[in-house]
VOGU-3710 file (C-alpha; in Angstrom, 3 decimals, decimal comma):
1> xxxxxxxxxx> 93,764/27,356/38,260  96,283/27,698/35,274  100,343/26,968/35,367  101,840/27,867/38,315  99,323/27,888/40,567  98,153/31,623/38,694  94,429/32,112/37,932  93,563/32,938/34,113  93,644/37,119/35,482  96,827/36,536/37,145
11> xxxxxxxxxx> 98,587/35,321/34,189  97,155/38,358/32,232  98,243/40,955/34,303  101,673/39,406/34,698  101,681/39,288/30,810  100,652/43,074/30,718  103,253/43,723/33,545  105,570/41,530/31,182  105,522/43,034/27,944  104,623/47,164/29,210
21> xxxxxxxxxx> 107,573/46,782/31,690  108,499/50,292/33,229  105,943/52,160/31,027  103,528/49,306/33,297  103,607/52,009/35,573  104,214/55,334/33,603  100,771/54,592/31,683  98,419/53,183/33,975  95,761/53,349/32,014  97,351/51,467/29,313
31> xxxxxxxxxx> 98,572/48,546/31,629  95,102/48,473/32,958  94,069/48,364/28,976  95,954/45,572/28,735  95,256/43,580/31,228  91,637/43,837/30,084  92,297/43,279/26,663  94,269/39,772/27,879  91,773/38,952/30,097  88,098/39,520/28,789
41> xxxxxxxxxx> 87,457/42,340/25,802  83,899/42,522/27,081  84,272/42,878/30,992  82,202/46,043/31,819  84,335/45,874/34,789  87,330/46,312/33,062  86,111/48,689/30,840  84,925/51,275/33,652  88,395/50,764/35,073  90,453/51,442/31,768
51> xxxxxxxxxx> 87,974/54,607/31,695  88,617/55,978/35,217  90,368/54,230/37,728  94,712/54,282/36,005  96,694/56,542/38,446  94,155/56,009/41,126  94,319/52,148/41,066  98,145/51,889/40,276  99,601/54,427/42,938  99,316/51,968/45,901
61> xxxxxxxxxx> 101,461/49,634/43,658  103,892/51,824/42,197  104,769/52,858/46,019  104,941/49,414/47,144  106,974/48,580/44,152  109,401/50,737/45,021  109,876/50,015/48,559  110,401/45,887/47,120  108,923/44,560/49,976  106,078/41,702/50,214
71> xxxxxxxxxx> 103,620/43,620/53,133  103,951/46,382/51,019  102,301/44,850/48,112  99,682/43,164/50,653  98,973/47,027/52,030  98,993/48,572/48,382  96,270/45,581/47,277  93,825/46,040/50,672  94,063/49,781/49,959  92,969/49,231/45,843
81> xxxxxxxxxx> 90,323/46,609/47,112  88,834/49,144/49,287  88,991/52,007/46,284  87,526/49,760/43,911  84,423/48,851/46,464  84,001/52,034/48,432  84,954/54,797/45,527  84,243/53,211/42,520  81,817/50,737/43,207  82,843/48,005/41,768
91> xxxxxxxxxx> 81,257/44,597/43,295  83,171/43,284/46,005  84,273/40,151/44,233  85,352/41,622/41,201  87,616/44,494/43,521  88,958/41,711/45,364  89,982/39,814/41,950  91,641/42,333/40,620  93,196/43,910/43,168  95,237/41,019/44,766
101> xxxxxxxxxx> 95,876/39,659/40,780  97,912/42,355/40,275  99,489/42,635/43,766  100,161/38,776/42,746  101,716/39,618/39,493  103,923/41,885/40,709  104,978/39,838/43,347  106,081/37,050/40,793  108,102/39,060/38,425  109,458/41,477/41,007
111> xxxxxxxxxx> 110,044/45,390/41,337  113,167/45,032/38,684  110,847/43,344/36,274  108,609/46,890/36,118  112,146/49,375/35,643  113,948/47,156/33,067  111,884/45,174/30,771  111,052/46,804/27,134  112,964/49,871/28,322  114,084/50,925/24,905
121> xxxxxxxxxx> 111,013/49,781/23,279  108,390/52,472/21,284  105,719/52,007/24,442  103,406/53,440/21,129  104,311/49,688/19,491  104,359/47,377/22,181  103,552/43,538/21,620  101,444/42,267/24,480  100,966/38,302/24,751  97,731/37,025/25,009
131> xxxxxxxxxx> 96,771/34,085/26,797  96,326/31,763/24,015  99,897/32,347/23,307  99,529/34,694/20,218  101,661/37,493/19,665  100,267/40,484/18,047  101,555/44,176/17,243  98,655/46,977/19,199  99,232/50,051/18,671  98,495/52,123/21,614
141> xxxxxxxxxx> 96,489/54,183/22,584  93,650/52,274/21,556  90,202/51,034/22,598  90,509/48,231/25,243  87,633/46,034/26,804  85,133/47,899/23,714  83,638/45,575/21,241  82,136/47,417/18,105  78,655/47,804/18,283  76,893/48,924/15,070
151> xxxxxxxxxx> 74,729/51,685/17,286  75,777/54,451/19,617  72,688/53,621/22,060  74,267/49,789/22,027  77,410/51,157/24,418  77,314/52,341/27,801  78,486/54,989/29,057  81,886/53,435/30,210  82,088/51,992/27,111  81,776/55,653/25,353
161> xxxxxxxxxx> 84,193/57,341/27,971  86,617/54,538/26,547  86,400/54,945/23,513  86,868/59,168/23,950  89,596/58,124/25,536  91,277/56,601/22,198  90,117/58,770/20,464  91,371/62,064/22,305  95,015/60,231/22,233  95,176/59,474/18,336
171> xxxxxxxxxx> 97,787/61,145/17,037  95,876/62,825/15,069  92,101/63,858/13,765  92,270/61,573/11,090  93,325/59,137/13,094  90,841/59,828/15,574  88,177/59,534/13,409  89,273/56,330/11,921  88,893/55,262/15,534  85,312/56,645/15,313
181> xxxxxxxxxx> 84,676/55,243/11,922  85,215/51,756/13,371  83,348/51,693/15,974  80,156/52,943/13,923  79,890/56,324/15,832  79,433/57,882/12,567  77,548/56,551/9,228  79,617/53,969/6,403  80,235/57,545/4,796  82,071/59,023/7,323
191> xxxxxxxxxx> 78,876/61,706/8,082  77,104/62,032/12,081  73,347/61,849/11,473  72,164/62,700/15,026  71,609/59,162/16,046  70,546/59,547/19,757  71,020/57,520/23,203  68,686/57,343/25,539  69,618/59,002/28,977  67,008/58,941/32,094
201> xxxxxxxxxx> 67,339/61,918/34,639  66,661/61,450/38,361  63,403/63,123/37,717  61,900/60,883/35,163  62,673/62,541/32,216  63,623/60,432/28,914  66,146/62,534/27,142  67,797/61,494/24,023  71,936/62,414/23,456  73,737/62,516/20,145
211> xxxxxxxxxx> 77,176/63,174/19,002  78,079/66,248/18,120  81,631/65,633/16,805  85,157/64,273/17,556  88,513/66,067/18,697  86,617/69,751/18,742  86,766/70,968/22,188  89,789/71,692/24,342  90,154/70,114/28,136  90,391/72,130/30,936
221> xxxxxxxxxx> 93,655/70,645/31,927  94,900/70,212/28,485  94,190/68,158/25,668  91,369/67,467/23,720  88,261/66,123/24,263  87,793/62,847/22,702  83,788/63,090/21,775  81,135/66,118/22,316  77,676/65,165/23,032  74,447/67,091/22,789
231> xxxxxxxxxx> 70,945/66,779/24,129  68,951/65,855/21,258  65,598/67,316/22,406  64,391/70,164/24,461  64,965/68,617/27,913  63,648/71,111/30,274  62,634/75,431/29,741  64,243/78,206/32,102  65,197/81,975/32,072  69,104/82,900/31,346
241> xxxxxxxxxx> 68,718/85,641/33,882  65,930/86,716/36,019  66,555/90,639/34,892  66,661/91,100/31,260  70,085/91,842/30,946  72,881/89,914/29,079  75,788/91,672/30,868  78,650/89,444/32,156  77,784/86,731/29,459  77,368/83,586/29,783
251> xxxxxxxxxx> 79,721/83,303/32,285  77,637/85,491/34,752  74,549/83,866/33,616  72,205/82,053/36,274  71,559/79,671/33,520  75,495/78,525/33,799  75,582/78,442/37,700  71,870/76,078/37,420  73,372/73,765/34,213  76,676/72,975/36,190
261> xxxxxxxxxx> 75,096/72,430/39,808  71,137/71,564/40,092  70,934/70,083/36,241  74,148/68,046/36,727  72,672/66,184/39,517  70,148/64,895/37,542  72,332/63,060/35,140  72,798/59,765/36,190  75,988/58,829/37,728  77,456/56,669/35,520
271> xxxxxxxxxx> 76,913/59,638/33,080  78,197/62,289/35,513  81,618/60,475/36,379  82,693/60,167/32,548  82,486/63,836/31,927  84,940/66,559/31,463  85,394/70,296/31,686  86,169/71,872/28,504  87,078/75,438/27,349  84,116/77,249/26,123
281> xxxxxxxxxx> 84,850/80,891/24,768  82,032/83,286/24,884  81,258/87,269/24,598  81,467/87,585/28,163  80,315/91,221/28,540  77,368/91,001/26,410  76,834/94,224/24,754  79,551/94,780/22,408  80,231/98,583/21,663  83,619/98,547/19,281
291> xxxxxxxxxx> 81,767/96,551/16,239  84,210/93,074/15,769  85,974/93,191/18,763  86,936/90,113/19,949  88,912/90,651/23,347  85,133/90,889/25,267  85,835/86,352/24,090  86,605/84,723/26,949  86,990/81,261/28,353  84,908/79,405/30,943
301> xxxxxxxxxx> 85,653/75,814/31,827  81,810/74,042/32,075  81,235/70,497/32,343  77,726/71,489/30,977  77,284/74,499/28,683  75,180/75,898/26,222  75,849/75,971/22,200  77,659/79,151/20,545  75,753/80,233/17,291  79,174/80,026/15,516
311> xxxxxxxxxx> 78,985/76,143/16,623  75,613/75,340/15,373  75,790/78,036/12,335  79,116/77,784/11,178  80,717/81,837/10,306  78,086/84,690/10,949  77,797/86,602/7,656  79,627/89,909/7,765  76,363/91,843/7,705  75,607/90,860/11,046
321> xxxxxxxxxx> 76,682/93,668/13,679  79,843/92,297/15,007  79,983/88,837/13,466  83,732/88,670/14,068  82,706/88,643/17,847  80,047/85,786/17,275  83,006/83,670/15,348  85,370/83,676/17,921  82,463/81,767/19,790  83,874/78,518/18,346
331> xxxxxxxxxx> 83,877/76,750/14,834  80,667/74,531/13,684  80,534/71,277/15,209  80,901/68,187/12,649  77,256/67,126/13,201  76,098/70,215/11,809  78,154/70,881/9,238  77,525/67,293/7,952  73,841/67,792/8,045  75,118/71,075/5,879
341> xxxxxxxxxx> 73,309/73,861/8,512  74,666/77,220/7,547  72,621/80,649/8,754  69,827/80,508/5,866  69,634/76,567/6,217  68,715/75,655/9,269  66,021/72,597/9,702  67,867/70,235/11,156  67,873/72,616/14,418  64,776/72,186/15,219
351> xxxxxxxxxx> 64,438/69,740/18,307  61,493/68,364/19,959  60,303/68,465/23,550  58,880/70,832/26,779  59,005/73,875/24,137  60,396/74,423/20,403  62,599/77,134/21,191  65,818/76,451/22,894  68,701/78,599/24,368  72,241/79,422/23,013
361> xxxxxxxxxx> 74,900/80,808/25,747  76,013/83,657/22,707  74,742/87,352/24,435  73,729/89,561/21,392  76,567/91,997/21,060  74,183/94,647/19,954  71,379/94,395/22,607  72,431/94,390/26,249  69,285/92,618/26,806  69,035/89,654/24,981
371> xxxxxxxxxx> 70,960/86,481/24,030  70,205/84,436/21,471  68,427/80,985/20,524  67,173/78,737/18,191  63,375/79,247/17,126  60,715/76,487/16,416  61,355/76,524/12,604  65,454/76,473/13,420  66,743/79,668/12,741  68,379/81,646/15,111
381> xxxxxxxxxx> 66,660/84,952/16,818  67,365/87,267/20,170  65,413/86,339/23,374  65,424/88,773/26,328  67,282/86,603/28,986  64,310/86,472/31,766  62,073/85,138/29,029  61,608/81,044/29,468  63,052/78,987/26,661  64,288/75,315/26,228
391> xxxxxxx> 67,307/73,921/27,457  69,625/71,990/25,541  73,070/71,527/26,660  76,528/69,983/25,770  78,626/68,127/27,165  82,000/66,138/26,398  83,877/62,896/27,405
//
């Protein structure tokens, strides 16, 4: 036990609770940050709950704290204790730890202590005390409980989801990539390589993920996406449609309504929790009779999806029959642009695995038949939709 009767945890949650004071609260996820960052940078506990657990955890807390009464805090920690376990999974000692620690910290410095402390402070700039006493200046939001690891296979996938996290909240795309930069998620010259993870599915398959790029893709609820990954290989082969027809797009497409229900389950879960829907805008009536037009682009919001050709190719040359409809598909992910694919340079698409051909969700606005994919030497072609090609989807933290 340290001072006071307070465990090592205690004290660092009552020194988050200390120095975040009503923002504590306000920002779950960065009082939960802190406390992991005070207590232990490497807990994989505390990582998964800086990744996913903020309003969840703190809601009990933030009632209790405002009714100012002791049961209430005794309620709000059984209740967390029982998330933790039960919803999250987190081992029973661990839930038990940290929820009473923090039902314990905010018993010692009181409700006042969470609406008045630091209340004119930049919460962007706060100065959280660490147990050995030092003071130091972390600018928020950043990576907490995440180590650098000098490989993207070395992380899990908590670790990754935190680490989107920072990066999706940098002020900026510089800045996000700085974040990136440090934590060796791209090369000591700033470029994405396609170094993969390995990822098993529920049905034995050994896939292999890379990074795709940083900041790109838009949230469903707002916001961007910290990082977009991509299945490096050909993971499994089926038809877009049954009928050879392209109409509705991808958003009609059986291949959508399979990637985001029967494929999904075969991620693994700690995968599956950590990702989020994006925006994906796609010709979404297939054939495209006024050549250029742009208002048959519309959104979807997938938690899996296929690639656009504008996002592996970069801009369709203006010989192309409606290219301005293929470029409002989306702009050219980092990975590919850094590996310098453009539409008459195309090796690097060429993946390995059940087939060498794989599927992009972009319809071909001139044939009402067919959408498109990448062929076995990694240029881009028309497939009618019931034919059987490789899957290779996307997917974002």
């Amino acid at each position: 036990m340290a001072d006071g009767g307070l465990t090592a945890f205690e004290q660092a949650v009552r020194g988050a609770l200390d120095s975040l004071g009503r923002d504590a609260l306000e920002k779950p996820k960065w009082f939960i940050g802190a406390v992991a960052d005070l207590y232990d940078p490497d807990s994989h506990e505390m990582t998964v709950l800086y990744a996913h657990c903020g309003e969840e955890l703190l809601w009990p807390f933030a009632k209790a704290a405002e009714a100012g009464a002791t049961d209430a805090l005794g309620r709000a920690a059984r209740r967390a204790e029982l998330w933790l376990r039960d919803v999250r999974r987190v081992n029973a000692k661990d839930a038990h730890v940290v929820a009473w620690a923090i039902a314990g910290a905010l018993g010692w410095t009181g409700a006042d202590a969470v609406g008045n402390a630091f209340s004119s402070q930049d919460p962007s700039q706060v100065f959280l005390r660490r147990s050995s006493g030092v003071s130091d200046a972390l600018p928020y939001p950043r990576v907490i409980g995440v180590s650098p690891r000098s490989h993207v296979a070395d992380y899990s996938w908590a670790q990754l989801k935190a680490i989107a996290r920072a990066i999706a909240a940098a002020e900026g795309d510089e800045e996000g990539f700085s974040i990136a930069k440090k934590y060796h998620l791209v090369s000591t010259d700033g470029k994405l390589q396609g170094d993969a993870r390995p990822v098993s599915l529920k049905d034995g398959t050994l896939a292999h993920v890379r990074i795709l790029g940083f900041r790109h893709d838009e949230l469903a609820d707002g916001g961007r996406a910290g990082i977009t990954f991509e299945f490096a290989d050909v993971s499994t082969t089926r038809r877009m449609n049954t009928e050879n027809t392209n109409g509705g797009g991808w958003e009609a497409s059986e291949m959508r309504a399979w990637l985001n229900s029967d494929f999904l389950a075969l991620l693994p879960e700690d995968l599956r929790v950590c990702e989020e829907a994006v925006r994906k805008r796609t010709n979404n009536r297939g054939h495209v009779e006024k050549e250029g037009d742009t208002s048959v682009v519309t959104p979807t919001f997938d938690k899996l999806w296929l690639l656009s050709v504008g996002e592996v190719y970069g801009e369709v040359p203006s010989v192309w029959y409606s290219s301005a409809t293929y470029d409002a598909e989306g702009t050219q992910y980092q990975l590919y642009a850094d590996q310098c694919v453009i539409t008459s340079d195309y090796g690097f698409c060429k993946k390995d695995g059940a087939v060498s051909w794989w599927w992009l969700r972009s319809p071909s606005a001139y044939n009402g038949s067919v959408f498109h994919h990448v062929s076995s030497d990694g240029d881009w072609f028309g497939s009618f939709a019931g034919c059987v090609d490789g899957v290779s989807p996307g997917f974002c933290f």
